[in-house]
Residue, then its C-alpha position, 0 to 999 in steps of 0.5 A: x510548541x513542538x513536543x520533545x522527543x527523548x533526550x538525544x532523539x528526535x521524531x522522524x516521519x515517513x509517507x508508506x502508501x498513496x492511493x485514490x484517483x488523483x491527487x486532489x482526491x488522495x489519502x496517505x499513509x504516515x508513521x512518525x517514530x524515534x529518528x535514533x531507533x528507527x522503524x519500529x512496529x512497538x514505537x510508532x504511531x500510524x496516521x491517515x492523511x487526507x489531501x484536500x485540494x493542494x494540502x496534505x493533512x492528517x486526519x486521524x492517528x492510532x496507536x497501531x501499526x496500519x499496514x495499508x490504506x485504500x480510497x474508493x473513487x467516491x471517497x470511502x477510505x480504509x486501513x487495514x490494522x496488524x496490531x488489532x486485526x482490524x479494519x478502519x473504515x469512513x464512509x467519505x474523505x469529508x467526514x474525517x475532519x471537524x465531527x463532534x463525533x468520531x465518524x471512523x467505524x472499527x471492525x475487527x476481523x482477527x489475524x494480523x491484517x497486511x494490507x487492504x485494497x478494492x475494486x469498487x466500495x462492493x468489492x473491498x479486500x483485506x487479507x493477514x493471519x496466522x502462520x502460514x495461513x492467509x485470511x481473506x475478507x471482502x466488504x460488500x459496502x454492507x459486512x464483511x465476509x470470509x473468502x476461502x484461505x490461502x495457503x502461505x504469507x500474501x503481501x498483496x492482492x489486487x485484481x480486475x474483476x470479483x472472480x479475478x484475483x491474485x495474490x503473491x507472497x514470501x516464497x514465491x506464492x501467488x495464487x489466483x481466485x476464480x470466484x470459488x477458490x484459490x489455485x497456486x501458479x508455479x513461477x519456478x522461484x523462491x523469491x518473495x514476490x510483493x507486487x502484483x498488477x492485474x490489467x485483464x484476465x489475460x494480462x498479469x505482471x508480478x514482480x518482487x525482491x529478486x529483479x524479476x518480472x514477469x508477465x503472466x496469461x491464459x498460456x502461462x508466464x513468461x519472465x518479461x525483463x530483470x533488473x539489478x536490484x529488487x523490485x517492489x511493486x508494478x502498474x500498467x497505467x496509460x498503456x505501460x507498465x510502470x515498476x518500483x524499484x529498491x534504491x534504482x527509481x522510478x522504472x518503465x518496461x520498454x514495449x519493444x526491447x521488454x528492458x526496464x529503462x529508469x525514467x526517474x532516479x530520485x524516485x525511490x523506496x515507492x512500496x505502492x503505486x495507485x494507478x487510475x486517473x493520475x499515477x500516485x506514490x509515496x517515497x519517505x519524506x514526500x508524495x508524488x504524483x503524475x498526470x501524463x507520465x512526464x512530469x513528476x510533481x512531489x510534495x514535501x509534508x510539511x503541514x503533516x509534520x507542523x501538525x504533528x511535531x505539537x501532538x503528543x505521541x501515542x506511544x509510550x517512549x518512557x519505558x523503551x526496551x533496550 
């Protein structure tokens, strides 16, 4: 039976990140909270969530705050861990579930891990800190290592090559590593940039809370378009870009008037896409995914939260602070 919430409260639930190649091979992110406190990184506890053929299912829950998740083509997961500066890592989906014993290897790298993300299982990232000091860690499918630092708070990387990163951040920050070091690029704005999509050397897109964006190259950048709203993260994915907005939907650059067009309204709070063989987000309530870009198929989680409602929270609501 369902375990109760504290009297006058329920337990809510949200999806926060998507990612793998395809829905069938996909993992999400799911946090489950006090409905009437809110998003609270003190009250919440974190879940990995594996999807096996059209059924989504959570296969290991933290008492901690995962702040990204990221599965490698052949199936090796990871999540990055603010609380404990951790990494959790399995080596295939299919051995998250049903082991006598615990197959999840823990590595604790320090700081406030932010988030995780990977061009192959020999090029795994994680980045978080201090202050205004970002660590860099990369996996090579053997240890971690430490990447030069980064001057200022990152929220993403991503790239298309190990001597092609780039990371953006608060403030406007983004940086580009070139396999020795890290270099600040001025896109003359304080905005807090928070999405980053690197499809070649010569062609960037970054986008962040302001509305704007850009598309950077080896000439320099160019603010490519603006939206009334802020936005959260972009993907060039079979052949256009593609822009998560707050609160507009689901938004695609136009190749010959450079406007940003909403394709899907009632998609929205998407904080991450996963662009490979299917464009894959998380929104709140559901997953989505697409195959050709035209037909958007969500899926509620129903099976999470039936699975969840009778497993006791990890976090302790007994002693809430008021």
């Amino acid at each position: 039976m369902p375990i109760d919430a504290p009297e006058g409260s329920t337990f809510a639930y949200q999806y926060f990140i998507a990612s793998g190649p395809k829905k069938e091979q996909s993992v999400y992110l799911c946090y489950r909270f006090l409905t009437d406190r809110g998003f609270d990184y003190d009250y919440l506890d974190s879940w990995i969530c594996i999807t096996r053929g059209q059924n989504t299912q959570p296969a290991r829950g933290v008492r901690a705050w995962l702040t990204g998740i990221w599965r490698s083509d052949a199936g090796a997961i990871y999540a990055s861990d603010a609380d404990s500066g951790s990494i959790h890592r399995i080596a295939h989906h299919d051995l998250a579930q049903g082991q006598k014993d615990d197959p999840w290897v823990v590595e604790r790298l320090g700081g406030a891990l932010m988030g995780v993300w990977g061009l192959d299982e020999t090029h795994v990232y994680t980045w978080g800190g201090v202050g205004k000091t970002c660590y860099v860690h990369m996996f090579d499918g053997n240890a971690w290592s430490r990447l030069p630092n980064i001057d200022g708070d990152v929220l993403y990387i991503r790239g298309c090559a190990p001597d092609c990163l780039y990371a953006v951040g608060n403030e406007g920050h983004v940086h580009h590593f070139d396999g020795q070091g890290w270099r600040r690029i001025d896109l003359n704005t304080r905005q807090t940039l928070t999405g980053v999509w690197v499809e070649s050397p010569n062609e960037i897109y970054v986008c962040g809370h302001g509305g704007q964006l850009y598309e950077l190259s080896a000439d320099g950048f160019i603010l490519r378009a603006e939206w009334t709203s802020g936005l959260q993260d972009v993907a060039k994915w079979q052949g256009d870009v593609w822009v998560a907005s707050h609160g507009s939907g689901l938004l695609k650059l136009q190749p010959q008037s450079h406007e940003l067009e909403v394709i899907k309204s009632n998609i929205v709070d998407v904080d991450r896409f996963d662009a490979r063989q299917e464009l894959l987000m998380a929104m709140g309530d559901r997953t989505v995914h697409t195959a050709d870009g035209k037909r958007f198929i969500g899926m509620g989680m129903g099976l999470v939260r039936g699975e969840l409602d009778s497993d006791p929270p990890m976090f302790d609501y007994d002693e809430l602070d008021v």
